[in-house]
N, C-alpha and C positions, 0 to 999 in steps of 0.2 A: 447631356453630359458633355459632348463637345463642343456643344457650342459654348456652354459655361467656362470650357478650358481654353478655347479660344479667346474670349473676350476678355479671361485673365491674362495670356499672355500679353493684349496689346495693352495692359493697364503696365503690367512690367518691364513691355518695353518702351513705355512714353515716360516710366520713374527714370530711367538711362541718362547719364548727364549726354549731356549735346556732344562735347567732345569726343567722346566712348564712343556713340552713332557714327560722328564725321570720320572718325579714325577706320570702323568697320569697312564704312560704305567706299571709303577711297585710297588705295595700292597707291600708295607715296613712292617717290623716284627718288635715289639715292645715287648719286652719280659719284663715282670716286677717280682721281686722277693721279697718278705716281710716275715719277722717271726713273726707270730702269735698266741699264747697259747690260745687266745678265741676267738671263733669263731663268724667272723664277727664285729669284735674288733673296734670301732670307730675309734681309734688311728693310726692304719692301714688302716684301709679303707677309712677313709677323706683323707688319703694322695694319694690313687687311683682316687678317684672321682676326687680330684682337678687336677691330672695331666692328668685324661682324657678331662676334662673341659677344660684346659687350650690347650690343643694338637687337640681339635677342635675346640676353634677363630683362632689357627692360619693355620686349612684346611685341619688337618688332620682326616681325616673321617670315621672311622672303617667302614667295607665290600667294600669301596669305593676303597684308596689307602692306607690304616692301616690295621694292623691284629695285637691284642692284644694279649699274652701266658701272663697269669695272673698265678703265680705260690705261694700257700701260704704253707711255711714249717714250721714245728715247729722250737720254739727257742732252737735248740742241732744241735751239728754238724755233725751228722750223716743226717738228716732230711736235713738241708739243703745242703750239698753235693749231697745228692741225685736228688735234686730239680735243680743244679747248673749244673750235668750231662743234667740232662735231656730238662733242656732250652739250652745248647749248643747246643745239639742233633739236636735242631730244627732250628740251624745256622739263629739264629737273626741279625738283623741289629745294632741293639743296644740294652743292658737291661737296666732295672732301678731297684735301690734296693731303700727298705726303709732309710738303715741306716749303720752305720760299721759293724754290727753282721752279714748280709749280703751279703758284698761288700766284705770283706775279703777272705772267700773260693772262691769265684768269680774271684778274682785277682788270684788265685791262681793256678783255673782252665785255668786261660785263661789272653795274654796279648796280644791279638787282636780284641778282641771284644769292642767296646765302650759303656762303665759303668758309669751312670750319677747315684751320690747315692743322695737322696732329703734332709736327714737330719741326717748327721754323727758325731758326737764329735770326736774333737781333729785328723783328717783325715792327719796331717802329721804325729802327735807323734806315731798315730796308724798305721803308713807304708801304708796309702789307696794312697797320693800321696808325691809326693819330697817337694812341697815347696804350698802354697794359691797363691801365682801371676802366678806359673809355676809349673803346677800338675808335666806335665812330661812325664807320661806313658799313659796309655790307660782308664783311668778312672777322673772324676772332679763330682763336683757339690756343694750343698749347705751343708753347716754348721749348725749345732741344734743351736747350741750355743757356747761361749765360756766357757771355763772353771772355770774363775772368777763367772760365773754363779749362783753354786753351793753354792758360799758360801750365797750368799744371798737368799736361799733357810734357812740357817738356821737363819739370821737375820730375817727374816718374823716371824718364829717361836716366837721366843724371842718377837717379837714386839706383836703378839697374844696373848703368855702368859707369862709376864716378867718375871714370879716366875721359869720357867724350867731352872734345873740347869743339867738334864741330858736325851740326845736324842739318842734313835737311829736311825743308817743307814743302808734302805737298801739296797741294791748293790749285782750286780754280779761281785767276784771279778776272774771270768773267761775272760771277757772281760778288755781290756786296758782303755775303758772309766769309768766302775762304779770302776777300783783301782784310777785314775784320780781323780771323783768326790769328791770321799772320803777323797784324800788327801785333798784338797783347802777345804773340809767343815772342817776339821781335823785340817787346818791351820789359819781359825779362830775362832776356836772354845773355845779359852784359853780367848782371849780378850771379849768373850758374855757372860762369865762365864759359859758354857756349858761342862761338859762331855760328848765325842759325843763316842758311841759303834756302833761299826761294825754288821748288823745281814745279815748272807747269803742269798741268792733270790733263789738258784736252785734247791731246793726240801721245801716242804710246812710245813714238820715239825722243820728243822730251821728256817723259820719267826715265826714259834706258839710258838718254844722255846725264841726267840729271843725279842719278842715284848712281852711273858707275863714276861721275867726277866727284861728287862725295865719298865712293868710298878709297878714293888715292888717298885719303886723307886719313891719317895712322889711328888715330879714334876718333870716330865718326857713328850717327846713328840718323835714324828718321822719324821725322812725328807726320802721321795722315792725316787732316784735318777733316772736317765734314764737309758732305755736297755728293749731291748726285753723280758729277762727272770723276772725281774721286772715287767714288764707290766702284764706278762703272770700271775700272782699270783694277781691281783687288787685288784677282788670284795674280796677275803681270805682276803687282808692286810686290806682293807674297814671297812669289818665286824670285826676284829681282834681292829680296832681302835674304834673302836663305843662302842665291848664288853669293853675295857677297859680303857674305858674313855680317851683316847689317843690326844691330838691334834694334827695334821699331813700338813704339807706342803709337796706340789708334784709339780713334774715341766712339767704339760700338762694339761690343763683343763677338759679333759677327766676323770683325776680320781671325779672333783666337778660336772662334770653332771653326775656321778654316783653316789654322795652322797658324795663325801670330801670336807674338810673343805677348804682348800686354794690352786691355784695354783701360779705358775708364769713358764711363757713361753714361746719360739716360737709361730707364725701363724705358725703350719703347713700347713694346706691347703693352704694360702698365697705362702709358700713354693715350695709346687707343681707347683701349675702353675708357678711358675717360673721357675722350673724342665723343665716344656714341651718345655719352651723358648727355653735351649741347647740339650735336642733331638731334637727340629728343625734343630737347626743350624747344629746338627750333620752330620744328616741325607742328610742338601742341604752341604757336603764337609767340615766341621768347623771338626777340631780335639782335641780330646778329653784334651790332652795335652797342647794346646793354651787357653782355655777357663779355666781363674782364678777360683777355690774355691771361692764362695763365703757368706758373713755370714746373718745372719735375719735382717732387717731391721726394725721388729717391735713385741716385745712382750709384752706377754696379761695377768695380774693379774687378777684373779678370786676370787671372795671371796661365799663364802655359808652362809649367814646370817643365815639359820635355824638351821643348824647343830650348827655353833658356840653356839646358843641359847641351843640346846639339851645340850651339853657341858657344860653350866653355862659359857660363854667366851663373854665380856665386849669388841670389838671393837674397840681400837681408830678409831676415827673420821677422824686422819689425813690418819689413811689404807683407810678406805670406799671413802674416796673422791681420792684418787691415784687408786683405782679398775677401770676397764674395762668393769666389770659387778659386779655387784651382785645379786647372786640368792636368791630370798626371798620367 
């Protein structure tokens, strides 16, 4: 009788397709890469969670047949090159980055490793791949946003406080996406009646210079733009807008559940597990190459009802009813 049940097992596990076997027999390495200036950052970190979420309904199982190298580097490119070494070193299957500030040294390091980045701006303009139907190289994934985006980051402003005739931005303008950002807000910014000024992200005493020379200015406000070295200064630009009475639009909800006044943005976490979709496919022979860029399918306006109040700031009705949430 054993032997009988034995010998039906190996008949049922030789029906097994191949790939079923190969996935068993081999713990794939999933190497992830994010820049982050604070520690345990929500903004970063929701975009882990969601793609480790996502990358276990479809079976992939850390200790099981996954091995995760979770790598967080500061936003400078010394830090992360470092970081870019040392996940090669451990000759991954595939990485995943957060965004462009990451993907880039990565590409740079290496054009055989496949690199699914979750939320990049502007990923042709910025050389991540050739074309959104047809990456090309060794690298694809999803889109933050596009770049008309940005302008309507300073339209929300205007719509909060109609009186602002002068805003500034902040941006890193070391990366390709925050000189991007700036232009298109720069580009409508004639027609909202706005003066829009540039204030740098990469060291902390130009945002303090940059945001207290905006706010001598009798209505005045700020639009945050995206990028890692931005993020990396938050709760400073936060308190920096609260000290001076500043109205501020951002484009991740992250900065309004830390006390900002408005976002508009991506799901990221939405974003991720979609992420996990094409490290799947990677992983079961899909190339990085064939698999379209592709952009959000659904972003999320946040509004901070108490803060506006702190502010002395009157709500149109027609904002609060187009919100997603509001925090009260």
């Amino acid at each position: 009788m054993r032997r009988r049940e034995f010998v039906a097992g190996i008949g049922a596990a030789a029906a097994w397709p191949v790939a079923v076997l190969a996935q068993a027999e081999r713990v794939r390495q999933v190497g992830i890469l994010v820049a982050e200036a604070i520690e345990d950052d929500p903004y970063y970190e929701g975009r882990i969670t969601g793609l480790k979420e996502g990358l276990r309904d479809l079976g992939w199982i850390e200790g099981q047949n996954l091995k995760l190298n979770i790598h967080r580097a500061l936003p400078n490119g010394a830090d992360i090159r470092k970081h870019v070494e040392q996940l090669l070193a451990a000759r991954p299957d595939i990485i995943v980055t957060a965004g462009g500030t990451t993907t880039a040294p990565l590409l740079q390091a290496t054009s055989t490793v496949p690199i699914v980045f979750i939320a990049a701006v502007d990923p042709v303009g910025s050389g991540l791949v050739e074309s959104l139907a047809q990456p090309g190289g060794n690298a694809t994934g999803f889109m933050q946003f596009d770049y008309s985006l940005s302008g309507k980051w300073l339209e929300l402003l205007k719509q909060v406080s109609p009186g602002i005739n002068r805003a500034g931005i902040i941006r890193d303008v070391a990366v390709t996406s925050g000189v991007g950002q700036f232009a298109v807000i720069q580009s409508v910014a004639s027609s909202l009646g706005v003066d829009v000024v540039p204030i740098g992200a990469r060291e902390v005493r130009d945002i303090e210079n940059g945001i207290a020379k905006i706010a001598r200015s009798r209505n005045a406000g700020l639009v945050t733009t995206s990028g890692a070295a931005v993020s990396g200064h938050r709760d400073q630009i936060l308190k920096l807008a609260v000290q001076h009475r500043l109205p501020a639009v951002h484009g991740h909800r992250t900065w309004v559940d830390n006390g900002g006044l408005i976002s508009y943005g991506p799901d990221l976490l939405a974003i991720a597990r979609l992420a996990a979709g094409y490290v799947d496919r990677i992983l079961k022979g899909e190339k990085p190459a064939e698999l379209p860029v592709q952009a959000p399918t659904r972003y999320e306006l946040v509004v901070n009802l108490k803060k506006a109040k702190t502010l002395g700031l009157e709500l149109p009705a027609s904002l609060l009813s187009r919100a997603d949430e509001v925090i009260e």
